[in-house]
C-alpha positions as CSV (number, residue, x, y, z in Angstrom):
1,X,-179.9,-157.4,-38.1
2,X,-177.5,-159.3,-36.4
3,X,-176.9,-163.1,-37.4
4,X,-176.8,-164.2,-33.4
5,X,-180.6,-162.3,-32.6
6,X,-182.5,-165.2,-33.5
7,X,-180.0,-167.8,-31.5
8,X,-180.4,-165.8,-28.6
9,X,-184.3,-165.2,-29.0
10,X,-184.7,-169.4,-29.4
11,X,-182.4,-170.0,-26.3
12,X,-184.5,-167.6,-24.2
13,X,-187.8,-168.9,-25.5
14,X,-186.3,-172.5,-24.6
15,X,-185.8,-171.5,-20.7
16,X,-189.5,-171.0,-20.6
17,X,-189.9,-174.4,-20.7
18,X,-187.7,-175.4,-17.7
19,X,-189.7,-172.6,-15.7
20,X,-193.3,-174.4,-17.0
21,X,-191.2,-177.7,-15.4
22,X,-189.9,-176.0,-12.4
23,X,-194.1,-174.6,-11.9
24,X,-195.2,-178.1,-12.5
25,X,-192.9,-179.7,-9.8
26,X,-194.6,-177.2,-7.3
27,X,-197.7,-178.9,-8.3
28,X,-199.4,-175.6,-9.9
29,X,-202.2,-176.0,-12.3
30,X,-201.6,-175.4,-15.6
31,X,-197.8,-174.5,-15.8
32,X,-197.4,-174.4,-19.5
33,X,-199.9,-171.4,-19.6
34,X,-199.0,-170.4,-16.0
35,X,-195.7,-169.7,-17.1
36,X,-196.8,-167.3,-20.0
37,X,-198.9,-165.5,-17.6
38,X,-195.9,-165.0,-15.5
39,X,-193.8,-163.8,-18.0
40,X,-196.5,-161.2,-19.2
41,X,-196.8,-159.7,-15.4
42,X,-193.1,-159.1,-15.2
43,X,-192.6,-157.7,-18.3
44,X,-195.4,-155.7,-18.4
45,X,-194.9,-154.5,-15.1
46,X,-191.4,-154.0,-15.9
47,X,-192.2,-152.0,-18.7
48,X,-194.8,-149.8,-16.7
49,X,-192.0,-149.1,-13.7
50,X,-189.5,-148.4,-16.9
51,X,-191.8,-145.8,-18.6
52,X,-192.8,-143.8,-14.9
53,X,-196.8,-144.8,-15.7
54,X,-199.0,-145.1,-13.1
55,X,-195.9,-146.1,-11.1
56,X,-197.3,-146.5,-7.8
57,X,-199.7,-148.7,-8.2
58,X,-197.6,-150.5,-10.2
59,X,-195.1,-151.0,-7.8
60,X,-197.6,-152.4,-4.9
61,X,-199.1,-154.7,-8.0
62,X,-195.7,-156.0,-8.3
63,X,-194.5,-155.9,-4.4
64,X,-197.6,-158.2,-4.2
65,X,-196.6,-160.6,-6.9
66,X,-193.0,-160.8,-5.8
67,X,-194.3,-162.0,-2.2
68,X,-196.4,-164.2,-3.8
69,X,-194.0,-166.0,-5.6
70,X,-191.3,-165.9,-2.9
71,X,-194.1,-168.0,-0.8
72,X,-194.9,-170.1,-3.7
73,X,-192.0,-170.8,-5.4
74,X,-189.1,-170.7,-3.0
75,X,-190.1,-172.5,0.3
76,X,-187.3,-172.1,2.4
77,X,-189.5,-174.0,5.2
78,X,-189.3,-177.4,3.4
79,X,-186.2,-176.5,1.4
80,X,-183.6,-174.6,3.1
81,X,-181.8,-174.5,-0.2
82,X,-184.3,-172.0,-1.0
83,X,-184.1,-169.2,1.5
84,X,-181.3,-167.3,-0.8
85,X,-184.1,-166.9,-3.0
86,X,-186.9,-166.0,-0.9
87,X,-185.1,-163.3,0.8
88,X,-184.1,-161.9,-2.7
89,X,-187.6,-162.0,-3.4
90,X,-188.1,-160.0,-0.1
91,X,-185.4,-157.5,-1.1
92,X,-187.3,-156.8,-4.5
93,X,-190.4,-156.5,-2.2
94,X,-189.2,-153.5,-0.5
95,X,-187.5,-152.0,-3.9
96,X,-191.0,-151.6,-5.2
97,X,-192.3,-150.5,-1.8
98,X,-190.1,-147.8,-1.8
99,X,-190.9,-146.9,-5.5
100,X,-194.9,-147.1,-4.0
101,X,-194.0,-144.6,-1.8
102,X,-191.2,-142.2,-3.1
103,X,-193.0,-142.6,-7.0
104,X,-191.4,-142.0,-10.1
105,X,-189.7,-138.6,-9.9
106,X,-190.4,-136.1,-12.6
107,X,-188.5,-137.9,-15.4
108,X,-191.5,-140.4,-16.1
109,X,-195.2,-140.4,-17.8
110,X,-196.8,-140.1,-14.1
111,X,-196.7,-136.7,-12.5
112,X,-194.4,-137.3,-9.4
């Protein structure tokens, strides 16, 4: 195994905690389990997407999510600084809407 693996897995692990302060400053409840829950949708939905199962579904469970934290998290309205972000998050949103629609393709566990 590599000697700089477990550096890079304890600096990752360490940028969970300014997301669980960044969640706390919006006032959410609970943002040091919050944030694990987070990280658990993405990558499992990440993974799902990756692997081609139940794709579509998927894809709307994650265009949802991704609105959802573009309204949460990055509120242009009261900070402009923010609307980079929240139309990323928008642009994500319709990535997984067309992945609802067009689904996997035939390289994937679903049957396009």
């Amino acid at each position: 195994m590599n000697p700089a693996l477990p550096l890079v897995g304890r600096i990752l692990l360490t940028l969970v905690t300014g997301t669980a302060g960044y969640f706390g400053k919006l006032g959410l409840p609970m943002p040091d389990l919050l944030v694990w829950l987070v990280i658990a949708i993405e990558l499992g939905g990440a993974l799902l997407i990756l692997i081609g199962w139940k794709t579509r579904l998927v894809a709307w469970i994650m265009a949802i999510f991704t609105v959802a934290t573009a309204v949460i998290g990055h509120k242009f309205w009261v900070d402009p600084s923010q609307a980079t972000q929240f139309l990323k998050n928008l642009a994500i949103t319709g990535g997984f809407i067309m992945l609802a629609f067009a689904g996997p393709g035939r390289l994937s566990v679903d049957k396009a």
